[in-house]
N, C-alpha and C positions, 0 to 999 in steps of 0.2 A: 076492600071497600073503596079504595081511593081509584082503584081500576075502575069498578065498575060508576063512578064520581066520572069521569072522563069522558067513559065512554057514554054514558045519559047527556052530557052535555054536548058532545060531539052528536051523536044521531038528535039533538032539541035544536040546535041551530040548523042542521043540515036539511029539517021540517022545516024548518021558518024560513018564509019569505019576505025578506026586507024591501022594503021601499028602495028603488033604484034611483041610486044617486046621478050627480048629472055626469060623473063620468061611465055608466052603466049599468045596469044589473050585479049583483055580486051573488055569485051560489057556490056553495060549499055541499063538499062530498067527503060525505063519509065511508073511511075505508079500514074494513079490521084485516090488519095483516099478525097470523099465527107465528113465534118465535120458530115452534118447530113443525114439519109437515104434518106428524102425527102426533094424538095422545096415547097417553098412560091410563088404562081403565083403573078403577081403584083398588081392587083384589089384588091386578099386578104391578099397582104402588106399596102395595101393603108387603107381598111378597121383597121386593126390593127392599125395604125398611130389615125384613127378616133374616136375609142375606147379611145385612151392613150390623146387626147385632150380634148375629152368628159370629160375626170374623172379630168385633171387639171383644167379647166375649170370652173365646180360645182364643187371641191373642194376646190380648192382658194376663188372663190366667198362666199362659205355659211359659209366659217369659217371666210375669212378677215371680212364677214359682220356682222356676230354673235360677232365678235370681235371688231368690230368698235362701233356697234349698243350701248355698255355699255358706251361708253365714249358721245356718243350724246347723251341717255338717261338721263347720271349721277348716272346710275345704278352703274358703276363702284367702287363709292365709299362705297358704301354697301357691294358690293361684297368683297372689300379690309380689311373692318372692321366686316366682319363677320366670324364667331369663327371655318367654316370650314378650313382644308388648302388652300393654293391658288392652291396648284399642283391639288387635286381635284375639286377645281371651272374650274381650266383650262382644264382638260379630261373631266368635265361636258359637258362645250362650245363642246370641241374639238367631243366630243363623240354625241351631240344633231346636231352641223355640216354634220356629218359624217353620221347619220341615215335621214335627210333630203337630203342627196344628192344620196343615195342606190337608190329610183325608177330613176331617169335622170340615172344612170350607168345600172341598169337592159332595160329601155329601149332602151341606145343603142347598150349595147349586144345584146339584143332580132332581132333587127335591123340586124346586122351583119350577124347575124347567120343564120334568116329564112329567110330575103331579099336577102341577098348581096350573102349568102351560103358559108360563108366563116364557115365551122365546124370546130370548135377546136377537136385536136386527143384526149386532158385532158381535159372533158371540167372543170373536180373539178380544175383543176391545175390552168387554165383560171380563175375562179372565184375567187381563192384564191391569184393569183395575182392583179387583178382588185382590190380588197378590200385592200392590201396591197399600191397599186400604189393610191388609194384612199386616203387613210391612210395620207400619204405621204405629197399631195397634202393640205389635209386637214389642215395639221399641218402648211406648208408653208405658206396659206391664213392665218391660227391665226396670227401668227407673223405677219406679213404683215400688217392685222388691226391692234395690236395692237403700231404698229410703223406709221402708218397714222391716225388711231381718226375718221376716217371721211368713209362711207360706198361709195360717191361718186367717193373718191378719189380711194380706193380700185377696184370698175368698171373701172375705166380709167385705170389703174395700169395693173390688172389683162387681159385685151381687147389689151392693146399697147406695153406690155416689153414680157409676155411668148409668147405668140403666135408667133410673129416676131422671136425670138431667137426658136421656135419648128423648123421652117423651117430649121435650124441650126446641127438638132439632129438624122438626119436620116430618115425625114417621105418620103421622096422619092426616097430612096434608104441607100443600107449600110452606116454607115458612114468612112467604111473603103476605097470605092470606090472615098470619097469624098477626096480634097486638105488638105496640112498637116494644114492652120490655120483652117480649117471646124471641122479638127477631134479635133485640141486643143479644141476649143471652146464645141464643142458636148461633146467628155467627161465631162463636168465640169457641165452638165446641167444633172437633173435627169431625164427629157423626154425621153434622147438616154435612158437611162438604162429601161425605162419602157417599149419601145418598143423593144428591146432585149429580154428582159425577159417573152415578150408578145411572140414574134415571136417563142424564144429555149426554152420555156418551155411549152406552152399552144396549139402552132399552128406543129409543128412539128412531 
């Protein structure tokens, strides 16, 4: 709204012709210059959104559960008393998470791209984010398990707080077109950042 505030008052002055003062005429032009060459039609912003839910989604799930999975087993305690570091037990998990959830993310690339025909302009840049936004995700599900214990609790968790809060983050549009508490909130979530960075680096 504030956009289009601007820009009505930039094209209402740019009509008006003022009285020329004594040192001249004064005219003003208006110029819309686009952030980016191209758009995003909305099917393949919708898509994008599907992509960035996909990767939270199996990312949260196979790490909260790898992560859960040690404490129900009681593997945990082994793992605590054994003579590698913990930071490398942890990028183990984090990193065995992470390669169990790559085909569900190649699959719904593949989806996007040869169904829906949403072609990314990069598609390296796209992959390289995807795995990064994976990343992410991954890491978030660790923690997550390993603050719950429980891999149930982790499905419930992961199914009933991100999802609700994505709706939150821009999947149906900018989040700058959204109300000022939409956009606090959105900022503070890493979904909006993943679908940004999906959208201005990979699809543009």
């Amino acid at each position: 709204a504030m956009r289009g505030i601007r820009y009505a008052d930039t094209m209402f002055y740019a009509a008006t012709r003022p009285p020329a003062p004594p040192a001249g005429p004064v005219s003003i032009v208006a110029q819309r210059h686009n952030e980016y060459p191209a758009t995003t039609g909305y099917i393949p912003f919708l898509s994008i959104s599907v992509i960035v839910i996909a990767l939270m989604v199996s990312g949260m799930l196979q790490g909260g559960n790898a992560a859960a999975r040690d404490y129900e087993t009681g593997t945990i305690k082994t793992l605590l008393l054994a003579p590698a570091p913990q930071l490398a037990v942890l990028a183990g998990r984090m990193l065995g998470a992470f390669i169990i959830s790559l085909p569900a993310a190649v699959a719904v690339m593949a989806v996007v791209i040869f169904l829906a025909g949403d072609h990314p302009a990069h598609l390296l840049m796209m992959i390289g984010v995807c795995l990064l936004t994976l990343a992410v995700f991954v890491a978030a599900g660790t923690a997550l398990g390993l603050m719950v214990k429980d891999r149930a609790t982790v499905a419930i968790l992961v199914r009933a707080v991100p999802v609700p809060l994505f709706f939150v983050s821009g999947v149906f549009g900018l989040l700058s077109y959204q109300t000022r508490i939409i956009q606090d909130i959105g900022v503070g979530l890493p979904a909006h950042y993943a679908i940004v960075a999906q959208i201005g680096r990979a699809h543009v």
